[in-house]
N, C-alpha and C positions, 0 to 999 in steps of 0.2 A: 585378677586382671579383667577391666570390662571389656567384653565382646562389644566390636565394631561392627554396627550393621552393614552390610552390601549390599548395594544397589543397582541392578542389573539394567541394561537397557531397556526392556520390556517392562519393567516396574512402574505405574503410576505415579508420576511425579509430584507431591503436592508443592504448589507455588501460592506465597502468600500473595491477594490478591492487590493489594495495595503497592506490590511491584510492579503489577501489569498498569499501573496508570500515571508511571511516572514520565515526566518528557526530559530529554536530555539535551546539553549544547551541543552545537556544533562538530563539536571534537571528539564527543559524547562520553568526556569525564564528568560532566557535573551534573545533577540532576537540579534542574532550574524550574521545576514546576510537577502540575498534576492532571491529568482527566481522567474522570469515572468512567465513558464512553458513553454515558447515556445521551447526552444533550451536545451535538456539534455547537451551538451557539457558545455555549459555557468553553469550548476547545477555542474559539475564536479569542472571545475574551482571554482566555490565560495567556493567549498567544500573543495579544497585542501589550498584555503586561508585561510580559519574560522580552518582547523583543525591543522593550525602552531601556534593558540592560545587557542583555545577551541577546543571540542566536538558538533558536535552538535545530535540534537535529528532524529536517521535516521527513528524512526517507526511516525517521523510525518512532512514528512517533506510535502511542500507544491505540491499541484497539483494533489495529489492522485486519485480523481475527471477523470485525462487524461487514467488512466487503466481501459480497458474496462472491461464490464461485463462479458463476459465468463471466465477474466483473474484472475477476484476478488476472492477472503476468499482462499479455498484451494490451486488454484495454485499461487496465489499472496503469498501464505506462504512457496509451494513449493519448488519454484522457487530460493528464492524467487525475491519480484518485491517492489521494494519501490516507485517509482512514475516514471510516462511517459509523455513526452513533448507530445504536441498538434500532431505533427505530427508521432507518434505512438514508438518513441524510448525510450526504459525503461531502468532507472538504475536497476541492478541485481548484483545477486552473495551475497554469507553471509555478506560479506566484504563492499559491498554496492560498490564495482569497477568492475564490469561489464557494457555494454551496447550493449544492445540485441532488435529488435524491435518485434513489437508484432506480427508479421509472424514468424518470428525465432522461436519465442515462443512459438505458435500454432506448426507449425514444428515440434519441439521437442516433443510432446504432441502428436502426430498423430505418428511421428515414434515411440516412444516408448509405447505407450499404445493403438493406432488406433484412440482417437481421446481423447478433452479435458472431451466428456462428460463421455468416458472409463476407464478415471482415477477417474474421482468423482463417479465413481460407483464401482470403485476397492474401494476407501476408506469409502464410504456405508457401503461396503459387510463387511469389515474389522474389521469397528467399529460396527455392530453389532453382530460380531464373538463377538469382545473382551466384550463388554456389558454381552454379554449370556454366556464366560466361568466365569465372574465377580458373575453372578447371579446362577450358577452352584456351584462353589467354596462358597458362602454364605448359600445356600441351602444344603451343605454337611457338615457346621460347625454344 
């Protein structure tokens, strides 16, 4: 009988990399296309190919992994930021047609709030206003 290997949570996962760049529909049964992550332009183009027959899924699309860390959860939803090629250039805008790099982006973040970390501290402050008028309004029922 062949022994089944086990795979523990802590185990390195190999993943073939040609998984990591596919784009899926809308519904995200179907894989309707590809990007390597190097090149946002090349993401653009596929995109406007895949959407003269499908949708496809933009809250997943491949390479998400390239937006750095200070860019991620708030300002990535900001913004926002769907994913950024290797060399720091990020698809943006609601619409997902924008491209903006991740200096631009910082940029806009520093002029308008003084920095990335004075926005996440603007929406802290905000969300524990709203929690406490939440828990005010409860306490008065």
């Amino acid at each position: 009988m062949a022994e089944i290997g086990r795979r523990f949570s802590l185990d390195k996962v190999h993943v073939d990399p040609s998984l990591k760049n596919k784009i899926f529909s809308a519904d995200g049964d179907d894989h309707i296309g590809n990007w390597n992550g190097e090149c946002i332009d090349d993401l653009v183009i596929e995109i406007d190919r895949i959407e003269e027959r499908a949708d496809p899924n933009y809250s997943s699309l491949p390479h998400r992994e390239n937006i750095p860390e200070d860019l991620r959860l708030e300002v990535e939803k900001d913004f926002p930021i769907w994913t950024c090629d290797i060399k720091g250039r990020c698809l943006t805008g609601d619409a997902g047609d924008g491209i903006k790099t991740v200096e631009e982006i910082r940029d806009f973040y520093k002029a308008e709030y003084g920095s990335i970390d004075n926005f996440k501290e603007k929406l802290r402050i905000e969300r524990e206003k709203f929690v406490q008028e939440i828990k005010n309004r409860s306490e008065g029922d």
